[in-house]
C-alpha positions in Angstrom: 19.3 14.2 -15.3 21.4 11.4 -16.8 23.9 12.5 -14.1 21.4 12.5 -11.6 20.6 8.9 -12.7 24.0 7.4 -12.6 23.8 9.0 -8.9 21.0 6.4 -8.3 22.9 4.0 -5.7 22.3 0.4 -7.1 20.1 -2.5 -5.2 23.1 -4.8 -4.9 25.0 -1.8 -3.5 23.0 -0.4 -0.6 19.1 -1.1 -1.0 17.7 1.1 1.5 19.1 3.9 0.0 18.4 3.2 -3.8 14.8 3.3 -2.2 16.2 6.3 -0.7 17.1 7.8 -3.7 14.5 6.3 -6.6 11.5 8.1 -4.4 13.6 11.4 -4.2 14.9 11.6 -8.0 11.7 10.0 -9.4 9.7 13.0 -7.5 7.3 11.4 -5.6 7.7 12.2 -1.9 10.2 14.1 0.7 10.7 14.8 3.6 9.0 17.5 5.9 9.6 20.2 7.7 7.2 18.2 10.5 9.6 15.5 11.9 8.8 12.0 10.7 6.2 13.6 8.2 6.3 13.8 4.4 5.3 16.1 1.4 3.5 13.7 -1.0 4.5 14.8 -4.6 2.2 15.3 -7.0 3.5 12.4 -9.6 3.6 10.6 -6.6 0.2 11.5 -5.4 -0.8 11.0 -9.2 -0.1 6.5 -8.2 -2.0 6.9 -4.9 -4.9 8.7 -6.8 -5.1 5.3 -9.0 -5.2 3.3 -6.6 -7.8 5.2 -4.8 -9.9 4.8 -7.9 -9.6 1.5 -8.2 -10.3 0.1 -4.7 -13.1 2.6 -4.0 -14.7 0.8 -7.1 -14.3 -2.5 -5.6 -15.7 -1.2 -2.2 -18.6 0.0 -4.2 -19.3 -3.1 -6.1 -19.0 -4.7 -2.6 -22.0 -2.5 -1.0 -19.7 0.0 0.7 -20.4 3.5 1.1 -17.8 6.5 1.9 -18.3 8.2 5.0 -16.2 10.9 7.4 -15.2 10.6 10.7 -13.7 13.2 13.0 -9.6 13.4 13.3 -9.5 14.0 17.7 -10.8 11.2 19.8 -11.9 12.0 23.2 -9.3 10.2 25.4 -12.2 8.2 27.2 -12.5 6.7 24.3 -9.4 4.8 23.9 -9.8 3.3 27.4 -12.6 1.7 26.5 -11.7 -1.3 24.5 -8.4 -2.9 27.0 -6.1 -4.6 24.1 -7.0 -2.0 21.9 -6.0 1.5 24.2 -2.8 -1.3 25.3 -2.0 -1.2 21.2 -2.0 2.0 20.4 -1.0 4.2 23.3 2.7 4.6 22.6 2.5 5.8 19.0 -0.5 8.6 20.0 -0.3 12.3 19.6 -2.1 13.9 22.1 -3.8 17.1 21.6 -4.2 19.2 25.3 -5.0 22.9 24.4 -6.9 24.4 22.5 -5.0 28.2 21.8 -2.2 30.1 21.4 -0.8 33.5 22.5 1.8 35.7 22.4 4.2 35.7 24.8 4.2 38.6 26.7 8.1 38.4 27.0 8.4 38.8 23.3 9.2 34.8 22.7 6.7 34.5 20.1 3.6 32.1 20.0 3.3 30.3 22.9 0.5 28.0 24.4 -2.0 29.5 26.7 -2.1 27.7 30.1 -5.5 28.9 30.7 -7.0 27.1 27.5 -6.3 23.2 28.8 -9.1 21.0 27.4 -10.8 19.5 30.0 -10.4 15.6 28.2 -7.3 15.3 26.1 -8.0 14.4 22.4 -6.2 11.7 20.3 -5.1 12.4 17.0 -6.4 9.0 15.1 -4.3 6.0 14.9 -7.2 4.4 13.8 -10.9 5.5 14.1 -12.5 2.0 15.2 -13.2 3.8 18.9 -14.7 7.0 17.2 -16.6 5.0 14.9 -18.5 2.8 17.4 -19.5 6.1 19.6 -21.2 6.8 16.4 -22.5 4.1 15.2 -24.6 4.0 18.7 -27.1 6.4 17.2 -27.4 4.9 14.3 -27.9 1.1 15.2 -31.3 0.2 17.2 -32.9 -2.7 15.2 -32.3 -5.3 12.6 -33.5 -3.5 9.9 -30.6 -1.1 11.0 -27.9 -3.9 9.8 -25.7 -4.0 7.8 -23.9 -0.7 7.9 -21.0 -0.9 5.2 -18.9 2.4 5.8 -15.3 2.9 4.6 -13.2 6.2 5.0 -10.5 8.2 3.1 -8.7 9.5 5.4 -5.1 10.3 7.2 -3.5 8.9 10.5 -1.2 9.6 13.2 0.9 7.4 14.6 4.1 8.3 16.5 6.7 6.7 14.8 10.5 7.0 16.3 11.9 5.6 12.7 10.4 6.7 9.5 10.5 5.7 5.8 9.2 7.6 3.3 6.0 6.2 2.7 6.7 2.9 4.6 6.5 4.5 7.6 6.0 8.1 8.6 4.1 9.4 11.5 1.3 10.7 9.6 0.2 8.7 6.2 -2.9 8.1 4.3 -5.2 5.3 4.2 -8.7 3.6 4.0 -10.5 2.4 6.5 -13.8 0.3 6.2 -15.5 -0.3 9.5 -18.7 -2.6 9.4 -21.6 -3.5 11.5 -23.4 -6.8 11.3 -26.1 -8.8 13.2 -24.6 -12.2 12.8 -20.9 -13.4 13.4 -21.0 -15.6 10.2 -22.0 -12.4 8.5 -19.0 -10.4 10.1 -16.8 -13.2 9.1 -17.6 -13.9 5.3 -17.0 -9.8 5.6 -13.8 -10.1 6.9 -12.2 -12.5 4.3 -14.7 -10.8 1.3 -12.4 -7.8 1.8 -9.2 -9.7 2.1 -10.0 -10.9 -1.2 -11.1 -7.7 -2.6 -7.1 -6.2 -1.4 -5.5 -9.8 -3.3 -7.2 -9.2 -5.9 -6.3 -5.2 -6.0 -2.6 -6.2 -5.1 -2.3 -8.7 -8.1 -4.6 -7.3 -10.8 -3.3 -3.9 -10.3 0.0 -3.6 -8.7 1.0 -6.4 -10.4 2.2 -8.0 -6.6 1.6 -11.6 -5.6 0.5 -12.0 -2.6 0.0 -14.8 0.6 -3.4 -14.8 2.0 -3.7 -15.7 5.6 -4.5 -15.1 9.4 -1.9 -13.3 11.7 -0.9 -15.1 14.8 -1.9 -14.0 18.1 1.0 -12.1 18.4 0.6 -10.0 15.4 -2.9 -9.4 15.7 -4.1 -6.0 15.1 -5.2 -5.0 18.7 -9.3 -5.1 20.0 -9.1 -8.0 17.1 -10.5 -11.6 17.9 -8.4 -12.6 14.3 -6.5 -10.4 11.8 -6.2 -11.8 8.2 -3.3 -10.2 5.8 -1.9 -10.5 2.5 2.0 -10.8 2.9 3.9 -9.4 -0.5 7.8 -10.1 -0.7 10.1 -7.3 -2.1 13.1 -7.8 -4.4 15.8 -7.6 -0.9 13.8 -10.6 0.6 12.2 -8.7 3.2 8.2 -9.1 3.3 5.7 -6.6 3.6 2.3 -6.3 5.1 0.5 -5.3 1.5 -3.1 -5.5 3.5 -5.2 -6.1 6.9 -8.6 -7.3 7.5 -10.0 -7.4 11.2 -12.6 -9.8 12.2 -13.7 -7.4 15.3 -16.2 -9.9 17.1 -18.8 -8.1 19.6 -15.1 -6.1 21.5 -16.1 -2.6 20.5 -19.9 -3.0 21.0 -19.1 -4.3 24.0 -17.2 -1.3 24.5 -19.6 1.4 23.1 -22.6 -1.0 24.2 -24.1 -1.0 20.7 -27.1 -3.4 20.7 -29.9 -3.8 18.5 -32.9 -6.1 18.4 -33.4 -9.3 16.9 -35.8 -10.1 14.6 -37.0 -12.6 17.7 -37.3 -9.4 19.4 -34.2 -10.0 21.9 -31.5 -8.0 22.0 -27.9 -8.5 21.3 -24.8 -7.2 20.7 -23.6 -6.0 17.2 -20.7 -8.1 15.3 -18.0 -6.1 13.8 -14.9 -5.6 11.2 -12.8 -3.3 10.2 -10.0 -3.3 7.3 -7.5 -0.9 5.6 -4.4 -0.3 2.9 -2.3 2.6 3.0 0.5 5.0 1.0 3.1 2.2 2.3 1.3 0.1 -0.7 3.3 3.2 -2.8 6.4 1.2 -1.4 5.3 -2.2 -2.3 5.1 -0.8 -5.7 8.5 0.5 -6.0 10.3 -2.2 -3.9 8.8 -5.0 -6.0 9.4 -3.9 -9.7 12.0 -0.8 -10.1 15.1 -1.7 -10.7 18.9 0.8 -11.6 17.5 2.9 -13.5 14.7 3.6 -11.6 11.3 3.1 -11.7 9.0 0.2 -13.2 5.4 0.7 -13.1 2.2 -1.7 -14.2 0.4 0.1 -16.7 -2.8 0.4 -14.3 -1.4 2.2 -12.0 0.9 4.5 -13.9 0.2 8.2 -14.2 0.2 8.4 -17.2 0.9 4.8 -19.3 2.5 6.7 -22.5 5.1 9.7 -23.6 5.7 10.4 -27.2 8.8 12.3 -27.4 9.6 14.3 -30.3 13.2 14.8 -32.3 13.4 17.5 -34.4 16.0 19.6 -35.9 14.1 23.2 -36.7 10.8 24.5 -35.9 9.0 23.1 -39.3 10.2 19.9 -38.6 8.5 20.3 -35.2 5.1 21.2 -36.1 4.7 18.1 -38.6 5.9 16.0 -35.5 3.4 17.6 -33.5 0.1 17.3 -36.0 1.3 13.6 -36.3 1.8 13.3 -32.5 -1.7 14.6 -32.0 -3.1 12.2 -34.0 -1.0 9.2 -31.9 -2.4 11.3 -28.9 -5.9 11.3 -29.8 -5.9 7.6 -31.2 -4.8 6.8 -27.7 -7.0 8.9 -25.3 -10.0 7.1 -27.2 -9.0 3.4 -26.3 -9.1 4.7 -22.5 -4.8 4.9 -22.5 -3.2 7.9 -20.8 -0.7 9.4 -22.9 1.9 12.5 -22.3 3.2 14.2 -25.7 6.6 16.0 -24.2 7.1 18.8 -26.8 8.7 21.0 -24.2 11.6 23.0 -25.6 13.6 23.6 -22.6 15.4 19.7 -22.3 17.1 17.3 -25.3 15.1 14.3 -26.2 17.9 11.9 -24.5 17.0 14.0 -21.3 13.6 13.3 -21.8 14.1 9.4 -22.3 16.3 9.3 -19.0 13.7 11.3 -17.1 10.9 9.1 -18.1 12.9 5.4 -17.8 13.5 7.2 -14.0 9.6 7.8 -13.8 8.6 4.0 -14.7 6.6 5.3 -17.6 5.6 1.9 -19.3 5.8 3.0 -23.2 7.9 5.8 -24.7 7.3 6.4 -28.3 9.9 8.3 -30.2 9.0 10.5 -33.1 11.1 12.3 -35.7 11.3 13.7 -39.0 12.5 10.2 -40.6 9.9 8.4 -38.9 7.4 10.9 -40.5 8.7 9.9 -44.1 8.6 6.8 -43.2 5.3 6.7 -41.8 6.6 4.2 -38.5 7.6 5.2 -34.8 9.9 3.5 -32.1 8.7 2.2 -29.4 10.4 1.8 -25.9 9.4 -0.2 -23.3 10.4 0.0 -19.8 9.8 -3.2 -17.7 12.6 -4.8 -20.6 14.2 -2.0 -21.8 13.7 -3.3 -25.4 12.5 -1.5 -28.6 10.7 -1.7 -32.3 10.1 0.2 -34.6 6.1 -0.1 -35.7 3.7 1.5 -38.7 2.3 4.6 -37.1 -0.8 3.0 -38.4 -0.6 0.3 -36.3 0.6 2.2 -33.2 -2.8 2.3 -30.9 -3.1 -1.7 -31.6 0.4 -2.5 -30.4 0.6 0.3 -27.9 -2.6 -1.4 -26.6 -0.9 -5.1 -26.4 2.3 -3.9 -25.3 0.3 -2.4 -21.8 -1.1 -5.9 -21.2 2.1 -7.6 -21.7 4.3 -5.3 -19.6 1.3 -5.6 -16.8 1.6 -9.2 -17.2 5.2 -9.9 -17.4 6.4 -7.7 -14.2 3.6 -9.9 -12.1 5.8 -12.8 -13.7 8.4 -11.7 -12.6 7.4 -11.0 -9.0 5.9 -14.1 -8.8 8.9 -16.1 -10.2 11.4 -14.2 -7.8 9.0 -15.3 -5.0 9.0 -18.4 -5.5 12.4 -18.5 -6.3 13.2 -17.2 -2.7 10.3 -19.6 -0.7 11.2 -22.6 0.9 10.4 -25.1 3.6 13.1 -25.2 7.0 12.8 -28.1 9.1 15.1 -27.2 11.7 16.3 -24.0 14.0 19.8 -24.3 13.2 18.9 -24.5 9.4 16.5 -21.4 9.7 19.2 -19.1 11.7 21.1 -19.4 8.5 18.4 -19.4 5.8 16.9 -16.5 7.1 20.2 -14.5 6.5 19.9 -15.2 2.9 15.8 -13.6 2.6 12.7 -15.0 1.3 9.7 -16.8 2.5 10.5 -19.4 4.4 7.9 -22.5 5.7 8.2 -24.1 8.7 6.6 -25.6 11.4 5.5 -23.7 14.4 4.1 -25.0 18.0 1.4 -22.3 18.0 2.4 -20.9 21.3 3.3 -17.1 21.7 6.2 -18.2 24.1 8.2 -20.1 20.7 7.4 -17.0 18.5 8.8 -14.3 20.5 11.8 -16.5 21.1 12.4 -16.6 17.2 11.7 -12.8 16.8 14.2 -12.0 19.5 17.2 -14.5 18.6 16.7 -13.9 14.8 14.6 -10.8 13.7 12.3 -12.7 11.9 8.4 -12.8 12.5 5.5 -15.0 11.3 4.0 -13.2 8.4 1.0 -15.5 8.4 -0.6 -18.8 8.5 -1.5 -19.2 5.1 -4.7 -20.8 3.8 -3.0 -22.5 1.1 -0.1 -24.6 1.3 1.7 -27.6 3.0 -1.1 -28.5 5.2 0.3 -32.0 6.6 1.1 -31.9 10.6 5.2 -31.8 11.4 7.2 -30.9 14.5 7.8 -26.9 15.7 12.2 -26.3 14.4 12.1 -25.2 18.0 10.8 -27.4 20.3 9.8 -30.3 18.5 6.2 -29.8 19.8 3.1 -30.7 17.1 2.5 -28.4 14.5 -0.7 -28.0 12.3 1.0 -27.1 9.5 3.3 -24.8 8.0 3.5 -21.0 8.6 5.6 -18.1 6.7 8.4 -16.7 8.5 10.6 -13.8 7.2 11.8 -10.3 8.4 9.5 -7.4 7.4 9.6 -3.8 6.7 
């Protein structure tokens, strides 16, 4: 392993491909034998099982239920809803039969020609079409409203150039989908969830984020607005961390859902819809690892301790292990996941190297002196720093040292952010800031026409139009036209 690790291409060197590498080595994810697809690993799968946790208990303390929706759409469907169908339609999979047979040539399996569905089915981008078809049957009255669904769930989307787990053509997600009777309602829906991923983003993940709205632009499609939060990785690059869709009356226009008003009339219902995805598994490792491979916040680590024992014989050993069990025990009761790695089969320097690759937040080192001794060493990743502590003491520090290292890698990202943010007056002046990465503020003329120009000539989109900031009126870099305020340019994964 330590020669595996030394294989780890470095961030300055080539940062896609110490991505590349840290995912692979750190056994989280591969590639498929499905093109574009990937095999989520379970110690990967471990981090997305976290973070499933701990957003489906802030949907739940929000009013949300889990629901299940089918994976084919009816084709119909799509065409429905104009911007929407217009979105979507050239990363669909398209399902058209519905058997198999073999071929009476000897080729194989082959599809039967006789078994054509009648309406092609979609494999889901995105299930607000499916959703709406449904939620005609189940909306009629008032008394009906709200209906607060979300959905665990996979998608398809057809993409020609994949990442593993920032962008593969099939990837796992969440998607809430609500129903309201009032557009204020709708609304403070939209940006409660918002808040509900910055707060996920930052408290858990340890990412600072920029709230905002989306331009026109960058709208998620069938939306009337799209709000994000916009995270910044350590190349410069930003990253779309979360979505929420204020929906308006589009798709129950498009499904004609109504229901009546407590005035007895009848109107249309308002809707939203909102999701985070595995590419958040990417946000993670992009914004803390670093050479030697992973750095996780303690919340969202599999497991948030090893203890690693060095022996020289087999009596030495089994004190180490009572003792350990003791640590392990301590531990498990103050709600900390712990690992005790008494595996025979790999050196303890092996062990160190695999678990500094794996981000584990504390190591704890245990051998025969530290047993006279009654003390322990301590490791901790995000710094790379150790101490030697009183075993008695271990659960109290152990405990401190969690909070600190979830603290200090948010410092961190937050520091490096706004280390790389800064306001650009004019076009010239952005065409060579944006080279160097980061956030950058500037003035924008609002129009669609000035946007696309920038994307094309430089590569950089608006990230957002944030809800905090440099709020004072300027001129557009581009055209000199009036500007509201500042917006946040970068280039984005």
């Amino acid at each position: 392993m330590a020669i595996e690790i030394k294989e780890l291409t470095s961030r300055s060197e080539n940062y896609s491909q110490w991505y590349q590498d840290l995912v692979i080595k750190a056994d989280m994810a591969e590639t498929s034998a499905v093109r574009g697809c990937m095999v989520i690993k379970p110690y990967g799968y471990a981090i997305w099982e976290k973070m499933q946790r701990a957003l489906d208990d802030m949907f739940k303390a929000t009013g949300h239920q889990n629901a299940y929706f089918p994976l084919f759409i009816p084709k119909s469907f799509l065409s429905r809803e104009a911007d929407h169908v217009e979105g979507f339609a050239k990363e669909c999979a398209v399902v058209t039969h519905y058997r198999l047979k073999n071929d009476p040539n000897g080729g194989g399996v082959v599809v039967d020609p006789a078994a054509r569905l009648e309406e092609e089915l979609i494999v889901r981008p995105t299930s607000e079409t499916i959703i709406w078809n449904t939620y005609k049957n189940w909306i009629h009255s008032y008394r009906d409203l709200p209906i607060l669904c979300n959905q665990w769930a996979n998608v398809v989307r057809w993409e020609m150039r994949t990442r593993l787990f920032l962008r593969t053509a099939e990837f796992l997600w969440q998607e809430g989908h609500t129903a309201h009777a009032t557009r204020e309602e709708a609304e403070e829906e939209t940006v409660r969830m918002l808040n509900v991923y910055a707060s996920f983003a930052e408290d858990f993940m340890a990412i600072p984020v920029i709230k905002g709205v989306k331009s026109a632009n960058e709208r998620f499609a069938g939306a009337l607005e799209t709000y994000c939060i916009e995270a910044l990785m350590q190349d410069g690059k930003a990253l779309q961390a979360g979505t929420s869709h204020f929906l308006g009356q589009n798709f129950a226009k498009a499904f004609d859902v109504k229901f009546i008003t407590k005035e007895n009339s009848e109107e249309y219902v308002w809707a939203t819809s909102w999701g985070v995805s595995t590419r958040l598994i990417g946000a993670l490792i992009m914004t803390h690892s670093d050479d030697n491979g992973l750095v996780l916040p303690p919340k969202l680590a599999p497991y948030q301790v090893v203890i690693v024992p060095i022996y020289k014989n087999a009596d030495q050993l089994s004190i180490i292990n009572a003792k350990a069990e003791e640590i392990v025990v301590q531990l498990k009761s103050l709600g900390i996941s712990v690992k005790y790695d008494n595996s025979d089969n790999r050196k303890p320097g092996w062990k160190f190297a695999e678990y500094e690759l794996k981000g584990v937040p504390v190591r704890l080192a245990l051998g025969g002196r530290d047993i006279e001794n009654g003390t322990i060493e301590i490791a901790r990743r995000d710094t790379l720093t150790k101490e030697t502590v009183l075993v008695e003491n271990i659960a109290t520090r152990v405990q401190d040292l969690l909070t600190d290292i979830q603290t200090n890698i948010y410092r961190k990202a937050y520091d490096y952010r706004a280390s790389v943010t800064r306001p650009v007056d004019t076009y010239d002046e952005f065409k060579e800031e944006i080279e160097k990465g980061g956030f950058l503020l500037c003035h924008w003329d609002g129009t669609p026409e000035t946007e696309e120009l920038i994307k094309n000539e430089t590569k950089a989109t608006i990230r957002c139009i944030p809800f905090e900031g440099d709020k004072i009126a300027g001129k557009c870099m581009v055209t000199g036209k009036p500007s509201a305020q500042r917006v946040v340019f970068a280039r984005a994964y």
